[in-house]
C-alpha positions, 0 to 999 in steps of 0.5 A: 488508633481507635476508629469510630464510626459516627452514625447520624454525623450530620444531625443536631447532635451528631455535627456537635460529636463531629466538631469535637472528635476532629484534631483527637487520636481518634479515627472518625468515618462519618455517616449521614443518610440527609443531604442537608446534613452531609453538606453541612458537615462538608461546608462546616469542617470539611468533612466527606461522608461514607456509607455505613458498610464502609463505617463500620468495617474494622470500627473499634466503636460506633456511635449512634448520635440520632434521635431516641425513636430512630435508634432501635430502627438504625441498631437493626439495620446495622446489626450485620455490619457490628463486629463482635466486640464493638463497643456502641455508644448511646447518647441517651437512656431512653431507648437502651432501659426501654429494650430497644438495642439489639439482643448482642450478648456480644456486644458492649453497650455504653451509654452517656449523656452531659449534665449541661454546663450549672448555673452556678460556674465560674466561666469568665468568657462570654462564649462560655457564658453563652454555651448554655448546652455544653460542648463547645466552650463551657464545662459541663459535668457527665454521666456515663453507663456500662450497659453491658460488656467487660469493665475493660471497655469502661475506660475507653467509653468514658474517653470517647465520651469526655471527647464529645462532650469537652470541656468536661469536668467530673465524669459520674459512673451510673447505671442506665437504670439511674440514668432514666431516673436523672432523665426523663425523671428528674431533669424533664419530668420534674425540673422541665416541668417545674419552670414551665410553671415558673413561666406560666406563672411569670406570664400571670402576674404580667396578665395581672398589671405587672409590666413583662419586663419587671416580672422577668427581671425579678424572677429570674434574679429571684431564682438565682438567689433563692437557688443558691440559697437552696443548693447551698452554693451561698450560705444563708436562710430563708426569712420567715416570710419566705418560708412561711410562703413555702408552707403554704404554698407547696401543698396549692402546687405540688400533690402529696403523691407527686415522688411516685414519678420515681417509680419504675413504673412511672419511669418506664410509662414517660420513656416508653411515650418519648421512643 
């Protein structure tokens, strides 16, 4: 049987690994330095936490499931107790690109990070419907990286990784450098930051006269219906109004350099501000 050692178990992300990893062929030892977080845990699912030394010892993997500034200081203090051969998962991409894991040539590092249940799916269940992170009833997609170690371990960190994150459809393979590009680049720096203005936008016209309730109404239906057209998830095109509305408008929002939050620079700039 696999044991994994489950580090920061009693966190926001670490009791949603817990729930998923209990009832699976894995054996899970629980580590959780908070009370708050060990009694969560213990009153959630019955679970008794134990010390890191005890996690660790004859662990096949461990899972780092803390904060992206925290893992660099946790990896260290831990380092001692890590076997060579281990297999360590991070559930982010930001503090392995940035440099901050242990120099252990010995070591596998595997990183993975869910893609979040789409918006467009064809979940029916209203506890699906309203899983809108992923990991508890809606099915979401993943993407998984082999940092370093032998392909071997490929397979078991994308089973693990399937576990954690269930239900789970397709499992992307990628690389960490793709992974900072999907985030921060693409799903924070621009999509964030895009319905962000949506928001501000929406909040303007009801600034303006428009009743709150009826703006919200129709730019939420708008984004669906106009994403799907985009997306291609419904066939059909815009109407020349629409687009001439996108001619004219694109250039009042976005700069004409705004790709260069692509560059490896900028990418390494945006993580080294999140860790």
């Amino acid at each position: 049987m696999t044991s994994i050692a489950l580090l920061g178990a009693g966190g926001k992300m670490g009791h949603r690994l817990a729930r998923n990893l209990r009832n699976t062929r894995f054996d899970v030892r629980h580590v959780e330095v908070s009370d708050a977080g060990r009694a969560r845990l213990r009153d959630d699912f019955g679970i008794e936490c134990v010390p890191a030394e005890a996690a660790l010892a004859g662990a096949d993997v461990a899972i780092l499931a803390v904060p992206d500034t925290a893992i660099g200081k946790v990896a260290q203090s831990v380092l001692h107790l890590l076997k060579p051969g281990m297999i360590v998962i991070i559930l982010d991409a930001a503090a392995p690109f940035a440099g901050h894991l242990p120099d252990r040539p010995d070591l596998t590092y595997f990183v993975t990070h869910p893609c979040h249940p789409p918006i467009f799916n064809d979940e029916t269940s209203m506890d699906a419907k309203l899983d809108r992170f992923g990991g508890i009833a809606a099915k979401q997609h993943i993407v998984c990286a082999l940092m370093q170690g032998p392909e071997a371990h490929y397979a078991l960190g994308e089973e693990i990784s399937r576990t954690i994150w269930a239900p789970v459809m397709r499992s992307h393979r990628v690389t960490v450098e793709q992974m900072a590009l999907l985030e921060p680049g693409l799903s924070e720096t621009v999509v964030a930051s895009l319905l962000d203005v949506m928001r501000e936008a929406m909040d303007e016209v009801v600034s303006r006269g428009v009743p709150a309730e009826a703006a919200r109404d129709f730019l939420l239906g708008h984004m669906n219906i106009l994403g799907a057209v985009i997306f291609k998830e419904q066939p059909g095109v815009f109407s020349d109004a629409c687009n001439k509305a996108i001619q004219f408008g694109k250039p009042m929002l976005m700069r004409d350099d705004w790709k260069k939050v692509f560059e490896p620079d900028e990418i390494a700039a945006s993580i080294r501000r999140i860790t």
